[in-house]
PDB file of N, CA, C and O in Angstrom:
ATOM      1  N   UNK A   1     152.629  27.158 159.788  1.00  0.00           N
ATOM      2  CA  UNK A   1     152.095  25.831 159.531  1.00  0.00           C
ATOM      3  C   UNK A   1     153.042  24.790 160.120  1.00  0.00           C
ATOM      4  O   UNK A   1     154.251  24.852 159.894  1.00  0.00           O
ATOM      5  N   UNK A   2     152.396  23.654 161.015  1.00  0.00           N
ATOM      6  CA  UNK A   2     153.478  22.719 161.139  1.00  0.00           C
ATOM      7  C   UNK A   2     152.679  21.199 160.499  1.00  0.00           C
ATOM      8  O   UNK A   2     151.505  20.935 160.238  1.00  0.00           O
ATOM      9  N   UNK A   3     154.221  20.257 160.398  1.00  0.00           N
ATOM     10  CA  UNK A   3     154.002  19.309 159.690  1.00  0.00           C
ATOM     11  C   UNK A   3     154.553  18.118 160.974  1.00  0.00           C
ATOM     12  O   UNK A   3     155.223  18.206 162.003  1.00  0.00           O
ATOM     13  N   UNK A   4     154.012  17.277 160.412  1.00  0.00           N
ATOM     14  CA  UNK A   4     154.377  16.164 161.939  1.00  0.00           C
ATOM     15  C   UNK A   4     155.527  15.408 161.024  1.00  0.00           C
ATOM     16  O   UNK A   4     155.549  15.269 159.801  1.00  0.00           O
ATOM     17  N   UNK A   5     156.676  14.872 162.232  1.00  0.00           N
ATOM     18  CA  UNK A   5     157.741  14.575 161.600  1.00  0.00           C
ATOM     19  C   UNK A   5     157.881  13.524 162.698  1.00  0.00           C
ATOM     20  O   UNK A   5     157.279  13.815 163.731  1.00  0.00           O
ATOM     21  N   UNK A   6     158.608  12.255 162.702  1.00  0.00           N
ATOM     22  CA  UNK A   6     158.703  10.834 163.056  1.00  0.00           C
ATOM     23  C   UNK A   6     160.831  11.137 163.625  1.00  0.00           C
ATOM     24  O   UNK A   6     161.800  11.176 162.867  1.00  0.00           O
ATOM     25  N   UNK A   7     160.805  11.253 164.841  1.00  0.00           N
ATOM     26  CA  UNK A   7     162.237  11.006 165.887  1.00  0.00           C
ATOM     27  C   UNK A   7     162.627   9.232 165.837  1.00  0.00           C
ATOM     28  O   UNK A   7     162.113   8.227 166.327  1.00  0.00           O
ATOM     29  N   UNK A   8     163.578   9.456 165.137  1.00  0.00           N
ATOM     30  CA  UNK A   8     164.568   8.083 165.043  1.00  0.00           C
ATOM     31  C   UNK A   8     165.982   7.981 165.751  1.00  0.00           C
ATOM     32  O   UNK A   8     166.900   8.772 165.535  1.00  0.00           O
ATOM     33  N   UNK A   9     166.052   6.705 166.789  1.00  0.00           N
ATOM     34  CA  UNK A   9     167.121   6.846 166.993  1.00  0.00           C
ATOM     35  C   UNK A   9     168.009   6.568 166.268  1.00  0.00           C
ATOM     36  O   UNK A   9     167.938   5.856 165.266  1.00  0.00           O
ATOM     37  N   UNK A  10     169.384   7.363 166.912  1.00  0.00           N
ATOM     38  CA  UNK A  10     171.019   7.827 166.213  1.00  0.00           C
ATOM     39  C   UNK A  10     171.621   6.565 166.546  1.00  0.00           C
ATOM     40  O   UNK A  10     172.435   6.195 165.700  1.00  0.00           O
ATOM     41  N   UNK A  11     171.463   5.781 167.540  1.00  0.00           N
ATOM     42  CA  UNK A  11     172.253   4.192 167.549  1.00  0.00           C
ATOM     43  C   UNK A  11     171.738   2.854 166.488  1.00  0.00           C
ATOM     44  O   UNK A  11     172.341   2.124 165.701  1.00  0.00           O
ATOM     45  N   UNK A  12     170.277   2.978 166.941  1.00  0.00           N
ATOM     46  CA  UNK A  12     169.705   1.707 166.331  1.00  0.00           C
ATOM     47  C   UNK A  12     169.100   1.739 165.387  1.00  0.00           C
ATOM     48  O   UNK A  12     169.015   0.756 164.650  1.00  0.00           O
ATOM     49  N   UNK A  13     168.313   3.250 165.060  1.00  0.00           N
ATOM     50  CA  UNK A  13     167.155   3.430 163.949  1.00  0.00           C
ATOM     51  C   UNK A  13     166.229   3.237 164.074  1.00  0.00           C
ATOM     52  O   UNK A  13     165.723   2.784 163.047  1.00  0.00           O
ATOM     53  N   UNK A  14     165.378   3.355 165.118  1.00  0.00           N
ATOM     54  CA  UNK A  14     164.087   2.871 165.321  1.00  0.00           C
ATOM     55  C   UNK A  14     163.235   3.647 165.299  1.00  0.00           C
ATOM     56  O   UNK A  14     163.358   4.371 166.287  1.00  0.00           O
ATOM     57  N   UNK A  15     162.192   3.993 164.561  1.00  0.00           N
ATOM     58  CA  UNK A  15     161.298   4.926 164.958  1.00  0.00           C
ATOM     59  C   UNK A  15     160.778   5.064 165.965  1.00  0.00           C
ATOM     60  O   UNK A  15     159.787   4.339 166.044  1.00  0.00           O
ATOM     61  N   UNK A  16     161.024   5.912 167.194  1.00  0.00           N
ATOM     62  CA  UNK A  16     160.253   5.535 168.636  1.00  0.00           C
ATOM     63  C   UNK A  16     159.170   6.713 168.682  1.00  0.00           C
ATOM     64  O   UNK A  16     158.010   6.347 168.869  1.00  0.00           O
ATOM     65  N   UNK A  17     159.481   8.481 168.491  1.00  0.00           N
ATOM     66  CA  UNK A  17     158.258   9.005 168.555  1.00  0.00           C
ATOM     67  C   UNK A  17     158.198   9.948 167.858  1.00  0.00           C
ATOM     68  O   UNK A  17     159.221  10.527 167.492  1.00  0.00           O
ATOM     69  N   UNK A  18     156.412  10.515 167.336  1.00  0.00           N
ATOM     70  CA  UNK A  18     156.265  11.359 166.541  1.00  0.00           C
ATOM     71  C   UNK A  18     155.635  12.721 166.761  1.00  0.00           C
ATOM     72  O   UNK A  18     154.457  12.798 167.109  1.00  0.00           O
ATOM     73  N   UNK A  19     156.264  13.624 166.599  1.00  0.00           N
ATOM     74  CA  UNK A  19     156.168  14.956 167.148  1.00  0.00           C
ATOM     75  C   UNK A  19     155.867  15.873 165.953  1.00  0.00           C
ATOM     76  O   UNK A  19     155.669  15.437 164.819  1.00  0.00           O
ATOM     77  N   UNK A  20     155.845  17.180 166.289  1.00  0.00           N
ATOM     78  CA  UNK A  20     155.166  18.138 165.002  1.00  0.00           C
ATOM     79  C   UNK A  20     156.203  19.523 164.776  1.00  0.00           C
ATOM     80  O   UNK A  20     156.482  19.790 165.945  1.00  0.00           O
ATOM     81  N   UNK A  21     156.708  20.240 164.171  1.00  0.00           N
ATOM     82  CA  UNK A  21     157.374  20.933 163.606  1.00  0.00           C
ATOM     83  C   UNK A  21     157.242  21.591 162.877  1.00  0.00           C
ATOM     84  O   UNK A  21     156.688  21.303 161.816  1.00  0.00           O
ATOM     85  N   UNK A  22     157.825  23.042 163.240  1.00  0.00           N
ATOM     86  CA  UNK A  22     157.298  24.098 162.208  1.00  0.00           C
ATOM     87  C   UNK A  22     157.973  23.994 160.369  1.00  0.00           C
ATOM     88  O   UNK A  22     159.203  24.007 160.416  1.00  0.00           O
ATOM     89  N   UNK A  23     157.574  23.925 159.258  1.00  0.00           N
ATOM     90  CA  UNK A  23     157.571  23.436 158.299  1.00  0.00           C
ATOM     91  C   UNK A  23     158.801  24.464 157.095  1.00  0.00           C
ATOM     92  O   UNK A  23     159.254  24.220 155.976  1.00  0.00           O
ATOM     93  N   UNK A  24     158.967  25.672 158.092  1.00  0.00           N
ATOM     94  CA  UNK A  24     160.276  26.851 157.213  1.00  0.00           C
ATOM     95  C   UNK A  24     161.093  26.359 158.133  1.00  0.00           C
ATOM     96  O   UNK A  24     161.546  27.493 158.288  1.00  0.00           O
ATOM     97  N   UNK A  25     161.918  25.510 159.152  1.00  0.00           N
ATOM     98  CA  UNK A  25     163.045  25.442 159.664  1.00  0.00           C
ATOM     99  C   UNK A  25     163.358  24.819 158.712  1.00  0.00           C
ATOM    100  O   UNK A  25     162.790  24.132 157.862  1.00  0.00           O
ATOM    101  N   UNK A  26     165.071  25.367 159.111  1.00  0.00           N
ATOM    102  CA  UNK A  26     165.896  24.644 157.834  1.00  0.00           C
ATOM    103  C   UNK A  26     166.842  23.380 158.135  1.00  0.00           C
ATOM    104  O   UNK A  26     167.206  22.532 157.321  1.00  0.00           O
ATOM    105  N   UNK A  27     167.201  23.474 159.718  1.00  0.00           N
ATOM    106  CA  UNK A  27     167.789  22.199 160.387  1.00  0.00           C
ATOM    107  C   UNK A  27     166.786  20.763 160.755  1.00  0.00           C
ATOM    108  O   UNK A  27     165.569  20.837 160.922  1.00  0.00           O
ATOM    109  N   UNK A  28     167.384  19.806 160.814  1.00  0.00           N
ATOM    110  CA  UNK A  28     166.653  18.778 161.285  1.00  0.00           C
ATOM    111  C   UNK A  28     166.880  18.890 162.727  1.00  0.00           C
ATOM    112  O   UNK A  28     167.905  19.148 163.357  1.00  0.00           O
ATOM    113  N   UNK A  29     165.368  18.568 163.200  1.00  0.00           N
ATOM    114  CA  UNK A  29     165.092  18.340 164.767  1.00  0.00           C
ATOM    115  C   UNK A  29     165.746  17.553 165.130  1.00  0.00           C
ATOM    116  O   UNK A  29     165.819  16.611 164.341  1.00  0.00           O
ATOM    117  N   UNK A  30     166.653  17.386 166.532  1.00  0.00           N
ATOM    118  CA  UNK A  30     167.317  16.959 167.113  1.00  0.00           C
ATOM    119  C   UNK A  30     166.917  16.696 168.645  1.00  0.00           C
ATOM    120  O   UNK A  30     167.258  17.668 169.320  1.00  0.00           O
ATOM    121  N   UNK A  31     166.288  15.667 169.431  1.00  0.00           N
ATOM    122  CA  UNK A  31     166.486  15.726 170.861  1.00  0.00           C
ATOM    123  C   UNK A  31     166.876  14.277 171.287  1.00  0.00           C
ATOM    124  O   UNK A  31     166.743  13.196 170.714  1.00  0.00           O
ATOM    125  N   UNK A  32     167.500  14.697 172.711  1.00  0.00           N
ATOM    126  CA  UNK A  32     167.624  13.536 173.505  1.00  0.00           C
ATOM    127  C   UNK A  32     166.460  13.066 174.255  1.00  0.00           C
ATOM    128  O   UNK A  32     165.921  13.624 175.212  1.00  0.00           O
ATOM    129  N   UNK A  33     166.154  11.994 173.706  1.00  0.00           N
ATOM    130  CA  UNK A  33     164.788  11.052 174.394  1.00  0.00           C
ATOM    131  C   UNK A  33     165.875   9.561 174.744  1.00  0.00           C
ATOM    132  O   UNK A  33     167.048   9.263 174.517  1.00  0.00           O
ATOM    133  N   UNK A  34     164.559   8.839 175.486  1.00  0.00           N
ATOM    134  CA  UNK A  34     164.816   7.547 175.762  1.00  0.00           C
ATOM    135  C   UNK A  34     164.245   6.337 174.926  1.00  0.00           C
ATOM    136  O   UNK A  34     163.043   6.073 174.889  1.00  0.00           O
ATOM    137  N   UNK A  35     165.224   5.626 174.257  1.00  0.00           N
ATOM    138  CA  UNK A  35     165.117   4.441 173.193  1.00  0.00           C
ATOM    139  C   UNK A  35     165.062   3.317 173.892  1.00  0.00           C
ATOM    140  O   UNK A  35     166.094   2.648 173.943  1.00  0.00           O
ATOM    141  N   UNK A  36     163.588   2.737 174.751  1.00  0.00           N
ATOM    142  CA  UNK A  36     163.286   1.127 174.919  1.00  0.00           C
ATOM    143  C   UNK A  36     164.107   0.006 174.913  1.00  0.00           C
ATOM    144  O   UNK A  36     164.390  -0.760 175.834  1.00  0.00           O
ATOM    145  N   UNK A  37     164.662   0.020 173.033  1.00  0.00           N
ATOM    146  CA  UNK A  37     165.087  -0.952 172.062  1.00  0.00           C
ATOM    147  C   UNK A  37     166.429  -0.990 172.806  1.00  0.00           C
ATOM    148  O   UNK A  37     166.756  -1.977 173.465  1.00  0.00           O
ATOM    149  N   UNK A  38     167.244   0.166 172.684  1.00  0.00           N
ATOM    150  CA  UNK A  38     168.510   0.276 173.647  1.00  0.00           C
ATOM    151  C   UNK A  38     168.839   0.765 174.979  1.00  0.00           C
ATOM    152  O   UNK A  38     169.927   1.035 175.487  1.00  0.00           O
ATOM    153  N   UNK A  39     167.504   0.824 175.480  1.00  0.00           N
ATOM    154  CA  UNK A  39     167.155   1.115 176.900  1.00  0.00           C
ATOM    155  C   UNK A  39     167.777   1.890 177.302  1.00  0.00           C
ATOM    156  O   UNK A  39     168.048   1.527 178.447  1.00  0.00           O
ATOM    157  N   UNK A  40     168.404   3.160 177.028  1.00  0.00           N
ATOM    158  CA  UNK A  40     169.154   4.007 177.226  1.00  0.00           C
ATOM    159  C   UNK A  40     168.705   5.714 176.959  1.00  0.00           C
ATOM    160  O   UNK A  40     167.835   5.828 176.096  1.00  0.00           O
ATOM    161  N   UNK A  41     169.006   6.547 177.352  1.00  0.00           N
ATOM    162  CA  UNK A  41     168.544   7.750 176.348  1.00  0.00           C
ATOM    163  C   UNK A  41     169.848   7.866 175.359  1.00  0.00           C
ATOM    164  O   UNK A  41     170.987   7.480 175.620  1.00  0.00           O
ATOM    165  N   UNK A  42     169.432   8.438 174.271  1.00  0.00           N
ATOM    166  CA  UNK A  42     169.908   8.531 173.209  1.00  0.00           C
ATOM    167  C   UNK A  42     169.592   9.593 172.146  1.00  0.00           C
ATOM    168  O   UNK A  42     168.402   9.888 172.261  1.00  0.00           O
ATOM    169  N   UNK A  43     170.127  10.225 171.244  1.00  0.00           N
ATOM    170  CA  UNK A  43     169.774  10.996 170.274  1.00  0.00           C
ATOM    171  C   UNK A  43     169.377  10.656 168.909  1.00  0.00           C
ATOM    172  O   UNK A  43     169.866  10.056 167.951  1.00  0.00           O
ATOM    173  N   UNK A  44     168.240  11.308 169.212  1.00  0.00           N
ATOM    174  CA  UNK A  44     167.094  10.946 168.197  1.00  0.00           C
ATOM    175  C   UNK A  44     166.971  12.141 167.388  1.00  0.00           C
ATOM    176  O   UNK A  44     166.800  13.267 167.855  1.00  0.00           O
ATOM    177  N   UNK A  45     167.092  11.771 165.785  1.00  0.00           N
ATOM    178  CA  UNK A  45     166.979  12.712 164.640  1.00  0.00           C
ATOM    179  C   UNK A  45     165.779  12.526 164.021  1.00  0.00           C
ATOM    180  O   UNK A  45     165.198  11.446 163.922  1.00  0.00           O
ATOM    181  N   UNK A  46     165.220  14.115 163.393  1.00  0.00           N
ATOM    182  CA  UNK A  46     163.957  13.916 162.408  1.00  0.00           C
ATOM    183  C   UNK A  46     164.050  13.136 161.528  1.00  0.00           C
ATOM    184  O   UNK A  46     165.126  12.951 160.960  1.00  0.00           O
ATOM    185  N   UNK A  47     163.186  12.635 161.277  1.00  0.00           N
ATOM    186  CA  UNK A  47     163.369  11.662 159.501  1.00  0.00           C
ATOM    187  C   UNK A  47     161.567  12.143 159.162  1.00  0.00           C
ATOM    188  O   UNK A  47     160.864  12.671 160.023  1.00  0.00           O
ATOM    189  N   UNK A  48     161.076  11.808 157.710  1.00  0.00           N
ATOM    190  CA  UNK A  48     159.996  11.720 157.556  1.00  0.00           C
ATOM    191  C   UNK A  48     159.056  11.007 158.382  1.00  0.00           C
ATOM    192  O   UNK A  48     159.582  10.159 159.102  1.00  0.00           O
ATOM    193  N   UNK A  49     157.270  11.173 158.510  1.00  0.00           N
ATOM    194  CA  UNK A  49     156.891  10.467 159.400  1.00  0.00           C
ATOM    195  C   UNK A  49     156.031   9.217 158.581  1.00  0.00           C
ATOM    196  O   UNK A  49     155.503   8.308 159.222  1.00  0.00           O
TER     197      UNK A  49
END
């Protein structure tokens, strides 16, 4: 089963995008995307969506 989960960036906090995830991992999703707000790529952590 997956559950959709909301990527926030690690500098500013912004919610930029929302992706889906399998629902027994036990780590939080982690990738490097590109943040608009800080126009940069940056690392973006799961949070709720």
């Amino acid at each position: 089963m997956r559950i959709q989960v909301a990527l926030k960036c690690g500098e500013c906090g912004t919610k930029n995008y929302y992706t889906t995830r399998e629902k027994n991992k036990k780590q939080k999703l982690q990738l490097r995307k590109y943040c608009p707000k800080c126009n940069k790529h940056t690392q973006h952590v799961e949070t709720k969506a």
